[in-house]
C-alpha angles and dihedrals in degrees: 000000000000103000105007094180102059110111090195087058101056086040101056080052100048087054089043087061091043085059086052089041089237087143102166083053094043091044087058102053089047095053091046085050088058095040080054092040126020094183094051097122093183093058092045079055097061091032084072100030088057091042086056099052095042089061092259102119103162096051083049089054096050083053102048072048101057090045079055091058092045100044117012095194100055101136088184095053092038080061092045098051088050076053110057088028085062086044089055091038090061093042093053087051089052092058094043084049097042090054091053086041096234088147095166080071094048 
């Protein structure tokens, strides 16, 4: 309420309510950080991070990529991005495996 436009603020909260795994929440202030700030890498960073754990692993990606463009060098975002790009990757296979109704694949 004090300072509404601070992108750091909402993002401080967003990872405060990671921590609690409160994810949709958290979801929201991260998004609201980057709508403040679109170069806030930190909060780019939970936004995908949020998106992943919640089962959405493109939208995650679009975000690990945004911290990329941002900062080329992000170790933490290049891991995360191996991360949600294995996620899509099984996912990918379970289709493939549910058509054929292999569903002990599955």
């Amino acid at each position: 309420d004090t300072c509404p436009n601070n992108a750091s603020y909402y993002g401080n909260r967003a990872a405060t309510l990671m921590m609690l795994g409160r994810f949709r929440e958290a979801l929201e202030d991260a998004q609201q950080s980057v709508r403040l700030d679109d170069s806030f890498v930190r909060g780019h960073l939970r936004e995908g991070k949020c998106h992943l754990s919640l089962g959405n692993a493109m939208a995650a990606s679009r975000c690990f990529q945004r911290v990329l463009e941002l900062d080329h060098k992000n170790t933490q975002a290049q891991q995360e991005l191996k991360n949600a790009t294995t996620v899509l990757e099984y996912e990918k296979i379970a289709e493939v495996d549910f058509e054929k109704r292999d569903f002990r694949k599955v």
